[in-house]
C-alpha positions as CSV (number, residue, x, y, z in Angstrom):
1,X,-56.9,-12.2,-18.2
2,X,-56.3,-8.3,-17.7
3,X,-56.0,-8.9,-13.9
4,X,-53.2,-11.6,-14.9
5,X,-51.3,-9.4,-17.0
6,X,-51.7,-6.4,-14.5
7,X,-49.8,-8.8,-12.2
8,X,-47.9,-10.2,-13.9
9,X,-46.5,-6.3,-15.5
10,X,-46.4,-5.4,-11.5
11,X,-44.7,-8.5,-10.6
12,X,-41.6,-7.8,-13.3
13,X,-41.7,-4.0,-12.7
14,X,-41.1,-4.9,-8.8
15,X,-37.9,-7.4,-9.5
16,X,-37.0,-4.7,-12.0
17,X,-36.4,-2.5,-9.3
18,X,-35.3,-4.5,-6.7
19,X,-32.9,-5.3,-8.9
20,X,-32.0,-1.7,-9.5
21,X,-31.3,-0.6,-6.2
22,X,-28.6,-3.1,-5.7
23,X,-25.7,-1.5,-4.6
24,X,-22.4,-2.7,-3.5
25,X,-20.5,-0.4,-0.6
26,X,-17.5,-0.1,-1.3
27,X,-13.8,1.7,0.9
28,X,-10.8,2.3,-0.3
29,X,-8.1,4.1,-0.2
30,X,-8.0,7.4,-2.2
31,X,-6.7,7.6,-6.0
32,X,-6.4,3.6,-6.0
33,X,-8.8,2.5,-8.7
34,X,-10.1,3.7,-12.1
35,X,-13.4,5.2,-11.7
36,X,-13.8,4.0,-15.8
37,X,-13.1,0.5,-13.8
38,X,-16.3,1.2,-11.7
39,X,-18.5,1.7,-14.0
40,X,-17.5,-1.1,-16.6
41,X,-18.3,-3.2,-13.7
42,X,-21.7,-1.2,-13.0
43,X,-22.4,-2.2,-16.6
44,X,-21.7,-5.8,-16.8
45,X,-23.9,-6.3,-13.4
46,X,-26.2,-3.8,-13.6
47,X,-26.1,-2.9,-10.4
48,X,-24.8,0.6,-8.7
49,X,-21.1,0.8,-6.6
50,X,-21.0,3.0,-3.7
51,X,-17.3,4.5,-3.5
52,X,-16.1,6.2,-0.9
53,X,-12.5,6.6,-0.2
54,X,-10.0,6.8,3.1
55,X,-6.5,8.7,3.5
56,X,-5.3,6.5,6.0
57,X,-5.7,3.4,7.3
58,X,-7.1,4.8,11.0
59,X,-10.1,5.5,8.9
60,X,-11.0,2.6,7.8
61,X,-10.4,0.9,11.0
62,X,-12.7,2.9,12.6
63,X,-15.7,2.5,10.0
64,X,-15.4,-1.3,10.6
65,X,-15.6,-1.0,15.0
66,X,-18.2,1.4,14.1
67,X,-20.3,-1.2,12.3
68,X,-20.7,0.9,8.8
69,X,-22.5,-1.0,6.3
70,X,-19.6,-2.0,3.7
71,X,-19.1,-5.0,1.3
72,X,-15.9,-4.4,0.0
73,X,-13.0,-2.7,1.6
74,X,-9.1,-2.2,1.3
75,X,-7.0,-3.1,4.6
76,X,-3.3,-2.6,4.5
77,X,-0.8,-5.6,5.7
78,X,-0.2,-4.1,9.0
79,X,-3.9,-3.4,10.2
80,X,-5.1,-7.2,9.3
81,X,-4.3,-9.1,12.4
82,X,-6.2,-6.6,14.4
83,X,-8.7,-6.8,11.9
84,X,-8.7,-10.6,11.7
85,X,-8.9,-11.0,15.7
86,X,-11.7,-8.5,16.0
87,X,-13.9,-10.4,13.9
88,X,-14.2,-7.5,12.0
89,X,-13.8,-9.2,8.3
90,X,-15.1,-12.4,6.8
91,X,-12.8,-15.5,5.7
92,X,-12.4,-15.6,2.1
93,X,-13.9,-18.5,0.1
94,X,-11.3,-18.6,-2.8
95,X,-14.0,-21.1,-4.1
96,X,-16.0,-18.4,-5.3
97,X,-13.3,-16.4,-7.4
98,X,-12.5,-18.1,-10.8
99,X,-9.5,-15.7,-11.0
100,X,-7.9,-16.4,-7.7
101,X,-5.4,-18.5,-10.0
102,X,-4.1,-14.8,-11.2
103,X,-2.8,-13.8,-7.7
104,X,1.2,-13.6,-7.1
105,X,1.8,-16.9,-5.2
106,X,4.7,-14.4,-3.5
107,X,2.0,-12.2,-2.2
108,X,0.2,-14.9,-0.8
109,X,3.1,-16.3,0.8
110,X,4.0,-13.0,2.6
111,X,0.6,-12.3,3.9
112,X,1.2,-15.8,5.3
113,X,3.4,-15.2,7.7
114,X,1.0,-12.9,9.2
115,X,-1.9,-15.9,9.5
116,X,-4.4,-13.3,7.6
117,X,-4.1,-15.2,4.3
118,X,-7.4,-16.6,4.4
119,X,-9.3,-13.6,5.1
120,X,-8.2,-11.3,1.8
121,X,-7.1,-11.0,-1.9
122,X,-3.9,-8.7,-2.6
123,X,-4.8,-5.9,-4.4
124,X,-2.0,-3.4,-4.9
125,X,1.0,-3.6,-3.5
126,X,4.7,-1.5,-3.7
127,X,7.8,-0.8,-1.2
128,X,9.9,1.5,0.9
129,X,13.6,1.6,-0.2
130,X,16.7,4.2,-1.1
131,X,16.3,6.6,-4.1
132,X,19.4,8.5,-4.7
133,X,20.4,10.9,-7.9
134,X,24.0,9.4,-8.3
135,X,25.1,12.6,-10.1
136,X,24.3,15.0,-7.4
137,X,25.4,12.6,-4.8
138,X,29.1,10.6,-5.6
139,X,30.5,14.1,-6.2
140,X,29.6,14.7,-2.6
141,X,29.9,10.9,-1.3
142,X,33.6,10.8,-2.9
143,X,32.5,7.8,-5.1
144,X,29.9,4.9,-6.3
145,X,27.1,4.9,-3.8
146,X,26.6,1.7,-2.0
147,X,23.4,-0.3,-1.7
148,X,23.0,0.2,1.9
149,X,21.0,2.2,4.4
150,X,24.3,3.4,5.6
151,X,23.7,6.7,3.1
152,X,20.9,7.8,5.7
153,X,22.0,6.4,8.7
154,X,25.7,6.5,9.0
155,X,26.8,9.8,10.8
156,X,30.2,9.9,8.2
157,X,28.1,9.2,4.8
158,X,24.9,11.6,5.8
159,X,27.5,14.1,6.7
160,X,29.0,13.9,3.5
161,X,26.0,14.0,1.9
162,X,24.0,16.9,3.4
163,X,25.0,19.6,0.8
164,X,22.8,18.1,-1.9
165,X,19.8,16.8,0.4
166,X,18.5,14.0,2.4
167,X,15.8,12.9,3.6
168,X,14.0,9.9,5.8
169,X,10.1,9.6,5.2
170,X,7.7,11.3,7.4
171,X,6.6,7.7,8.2
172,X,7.3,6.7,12.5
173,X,7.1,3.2,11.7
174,X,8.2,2.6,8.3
175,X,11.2,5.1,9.6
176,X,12.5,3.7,12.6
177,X,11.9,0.2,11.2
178,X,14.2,0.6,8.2
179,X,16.8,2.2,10.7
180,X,16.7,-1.4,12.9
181,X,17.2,-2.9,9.7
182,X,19.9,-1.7,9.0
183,X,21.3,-2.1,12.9
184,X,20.5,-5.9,12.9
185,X,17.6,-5.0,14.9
186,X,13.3,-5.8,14.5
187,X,11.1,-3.0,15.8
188,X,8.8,-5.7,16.4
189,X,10.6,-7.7,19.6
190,X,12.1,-4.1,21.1
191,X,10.9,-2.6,23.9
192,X,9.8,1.0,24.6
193,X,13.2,1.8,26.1
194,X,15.1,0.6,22.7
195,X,12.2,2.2,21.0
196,X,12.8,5.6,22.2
197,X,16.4,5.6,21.7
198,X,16.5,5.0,18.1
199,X,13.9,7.5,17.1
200,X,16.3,9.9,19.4
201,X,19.2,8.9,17.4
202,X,16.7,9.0,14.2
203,X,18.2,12.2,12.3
204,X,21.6,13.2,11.9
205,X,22.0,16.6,11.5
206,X,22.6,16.2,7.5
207,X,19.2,13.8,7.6
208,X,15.8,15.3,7.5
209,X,12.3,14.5,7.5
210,X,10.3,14.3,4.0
211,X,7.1,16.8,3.7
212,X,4.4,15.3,6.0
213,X,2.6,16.1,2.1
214,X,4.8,13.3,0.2
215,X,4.3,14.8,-2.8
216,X,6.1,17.4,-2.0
217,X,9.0,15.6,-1.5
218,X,8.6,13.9,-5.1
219,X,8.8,17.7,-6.4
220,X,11.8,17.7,-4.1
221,X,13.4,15.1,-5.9
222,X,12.5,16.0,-9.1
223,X,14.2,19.6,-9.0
224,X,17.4,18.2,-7.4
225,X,17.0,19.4,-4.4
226,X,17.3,15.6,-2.5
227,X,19.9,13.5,-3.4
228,X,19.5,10.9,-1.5
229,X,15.8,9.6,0.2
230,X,13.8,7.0,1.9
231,X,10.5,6.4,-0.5
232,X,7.5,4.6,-1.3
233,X,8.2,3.7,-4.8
234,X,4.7,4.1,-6.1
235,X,5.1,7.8,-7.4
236,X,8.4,7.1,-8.6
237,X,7.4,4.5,-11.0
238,X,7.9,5.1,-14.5
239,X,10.1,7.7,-15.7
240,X,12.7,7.9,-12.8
241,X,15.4,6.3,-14.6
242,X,15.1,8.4,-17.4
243,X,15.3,11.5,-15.1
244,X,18.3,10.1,-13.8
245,X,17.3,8.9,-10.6
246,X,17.8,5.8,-8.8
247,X,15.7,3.2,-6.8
248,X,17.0,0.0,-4.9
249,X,16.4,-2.1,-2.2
250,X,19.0,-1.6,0.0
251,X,21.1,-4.6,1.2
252,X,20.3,-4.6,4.6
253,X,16.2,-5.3,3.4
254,X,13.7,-3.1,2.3
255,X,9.9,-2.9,3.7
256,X,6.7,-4.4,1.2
257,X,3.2,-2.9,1.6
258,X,0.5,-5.4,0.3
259,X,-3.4,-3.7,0.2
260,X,-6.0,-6.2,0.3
261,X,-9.7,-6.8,-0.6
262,X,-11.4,-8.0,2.2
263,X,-15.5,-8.5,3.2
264,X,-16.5,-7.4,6.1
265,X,-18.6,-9.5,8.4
266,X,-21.8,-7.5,8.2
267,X,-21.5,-7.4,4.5
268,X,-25.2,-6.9,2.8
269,X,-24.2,-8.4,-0.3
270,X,-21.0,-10.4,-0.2
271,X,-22.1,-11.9,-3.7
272,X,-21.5,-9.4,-5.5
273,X,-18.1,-8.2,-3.3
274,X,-17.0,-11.6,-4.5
275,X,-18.0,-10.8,-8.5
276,X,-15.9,-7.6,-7.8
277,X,-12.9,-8.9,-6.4
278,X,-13.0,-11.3,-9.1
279,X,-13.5,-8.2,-12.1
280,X,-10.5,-6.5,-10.3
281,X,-7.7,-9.6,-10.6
282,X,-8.6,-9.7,-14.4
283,X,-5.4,-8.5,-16.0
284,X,-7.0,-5.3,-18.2
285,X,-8.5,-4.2,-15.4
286,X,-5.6,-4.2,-12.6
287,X,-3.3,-2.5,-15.4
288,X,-5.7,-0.4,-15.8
289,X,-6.0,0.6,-12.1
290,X,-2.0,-0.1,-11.8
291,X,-2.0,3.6,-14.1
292,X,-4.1,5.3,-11.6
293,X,-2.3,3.8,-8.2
294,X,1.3,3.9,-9.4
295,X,1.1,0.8,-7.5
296,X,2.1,-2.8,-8.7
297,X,-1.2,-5.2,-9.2
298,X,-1.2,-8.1,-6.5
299,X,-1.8,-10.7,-9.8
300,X,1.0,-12.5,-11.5
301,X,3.8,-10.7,-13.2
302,X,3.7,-13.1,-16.5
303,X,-0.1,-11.7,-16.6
304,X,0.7,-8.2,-17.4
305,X,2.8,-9.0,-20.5
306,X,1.1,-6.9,-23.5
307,X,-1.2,-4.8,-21.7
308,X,0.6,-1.7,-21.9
309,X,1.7,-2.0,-18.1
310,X,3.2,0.9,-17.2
311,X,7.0,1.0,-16.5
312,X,8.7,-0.4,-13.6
313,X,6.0,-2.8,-12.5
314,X,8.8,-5.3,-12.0
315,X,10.8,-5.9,-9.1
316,X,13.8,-8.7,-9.1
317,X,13.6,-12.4,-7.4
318,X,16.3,-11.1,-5.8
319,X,14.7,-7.7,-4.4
320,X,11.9,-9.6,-3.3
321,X,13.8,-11.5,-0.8
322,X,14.7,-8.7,0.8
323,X,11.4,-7.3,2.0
324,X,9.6,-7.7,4.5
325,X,6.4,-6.9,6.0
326,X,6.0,-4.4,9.0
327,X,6.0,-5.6,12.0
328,X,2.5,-5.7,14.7
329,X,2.9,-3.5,17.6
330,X,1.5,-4.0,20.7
331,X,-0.1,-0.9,22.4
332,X,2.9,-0.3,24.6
333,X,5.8,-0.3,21.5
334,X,3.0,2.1,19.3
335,X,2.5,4.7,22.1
336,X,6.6,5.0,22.8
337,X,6.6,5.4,18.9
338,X,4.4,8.2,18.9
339,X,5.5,9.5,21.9
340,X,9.3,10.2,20.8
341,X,8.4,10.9,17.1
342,X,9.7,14.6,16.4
343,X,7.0,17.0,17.6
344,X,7.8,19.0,14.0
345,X,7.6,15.4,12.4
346,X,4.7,17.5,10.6
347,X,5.9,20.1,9.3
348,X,7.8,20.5,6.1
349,X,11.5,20.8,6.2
């Protein structure tokens, strides 16, 4: 009877700790979750998460060819098809997450268009547009400002506006993108000739680049000393209006970035990647998160009614149909990108 007992003690102290020494790997990017949201999850499952954290998405890209054991990780929209083609993440079985109902159909629909749907669950997602200080800038501009990416790009209105600051973001793609928007054009069917041209035409002598640091240029901003600037809208969320500043997206189209949860193919435990994917699209906990990221949560709008959202989490029907995602590059159009950027393209202005 001891000798049962004995192995039976030995038997539950071994799944005990099996148990224990479960841990979920996970990669994202840096400041984009709650670490309070970590550990309520720890809780729940009793099990330990890994978190490490990237500052670009060159980073994570490399992990993945390197064959790094991960479970959970956090792809931006532009890296996916590469990702996808590579073999490099798993499809997603929406089966297995009772909350996929909670994700923004629009989301879904854009990540679409790229045929990397399947693979991943939006996460966080914002935009590039046009922040301008209207007080500092219609004394200068002569008038209303317009709704157009003509303010940056338009040799008459940048001159007009260089005595109170302007600036395009330190960004190649996003950058020259926006400025082939605004010319008709689609960075994504030019060639490297084209290419170079309009990152040589780029800055007009009023126009400058942001801080490579984009904080910086939100301090810029905020003491008055831009009036007018290409953004990520993230950091100014909440507040801006209030400091008299403000954000569109321009007529011509603005860009959306949507960051994804994805499992990677050599996942060790893709169980419990799918319970976290499904603890993040609960609507507490992507607010939650949404306060951390300055980011807006990839699940439905109607779900963050009464959670204390922060402000601005809300962008119009009519905004939305004016962003787009970047476009893939193929090797040739990235290296004429690079090539032409602005060698001071990281330094601050």
């Amino acid at each position: 009877m001891k000798h049962w007992l004995l192995a039976a003690a030995w038997l539950l102290c071994g799944m005990s700790l099996a148990h224990a020494e479960e841990v979920l790997r996970v990669y994202n990017w840096d400041a984009y979750m709650d670490p309070a949201v970590i550990e309520a999850f720890e809780r729940s499952r009793g099990v330990k998460v890994d978190y490490r954290t990237f500052t670009n998405a060159t980073s994570l890209q490399d992990a993945l060819q390197r064959g790094e054991s991960l479970d959970l990780v956090f792809p931006a929209d532009h890296q996916l098809r590469s990702l996808v083609r590579a073999g490099l993440i798993a499809p997603l079985d929406a089966s297995r997450l009772k909350n996929r109902g909670n994700l923004d159909p629009y989301l879904l629909q854009m990540l679409a268009t790229s045929g990397t749907e399947g693979h991943v669950a939006p996460y966080m997602w914002g935009t590039v547009g046009l922040m301008t200080n209207p007080a500092l800038a219609e004394p200068h501009y002569g008038g209303s400002l317009p709704n157009s990416w003509s303010l940056l790009f338009d040799r008459e209105a940048s001159d007009k506006l260089s005595a109170c600051g302007t600036a395009i973001l330190n960004a190649e793609q996003e950058a020259v993108s926006l400025k082939m928007t605004y010319k008709g054009m689609r960075l994504g069917t030019s060639g490297a000739r084209r290419i170079r041209a309009e990152v040589a035409g780029l800055l007009n002598p009023g126009v400058r680049l942001s801080p490579a640091d984009y904080t910086q240029l939100i301090r810029q901003i905020a003491n008055g000393e831009v009036c007018v600037a290409m953004v990520w809208d993230a950091l100014l969320r909440g507040g801006a209006e209030q400091r008299g500043l403000h954000f569109s997206i321009p007529q011509e189209g603005g860009l959306i970035f949507i960051d994804s949860m994805a499992i990677p193919t050599n996942a060790q435990q893709p169980q419990l990647a799918y319970a976290f994917i499904d603890f993040l699209l609960e609507p507490a906990n992507a607010v939650r998160n949404a306060r951390v990221s300055h980011a807006i949560p990839g699940i439905r709008e109607a779900l963050l009614t009464g959670l204390d959202a922060p402000a601005g989490l809300s962008i119009s029907r009519e905004e939305r149909r004016r962003l787009y995602l970047l476009d893939p590059l193929t090797e040739k159009q990235r290296k004429a990108l690079h090539e032409a950027w602005p060698p001071h393209a990281t330094n601050s202005p």
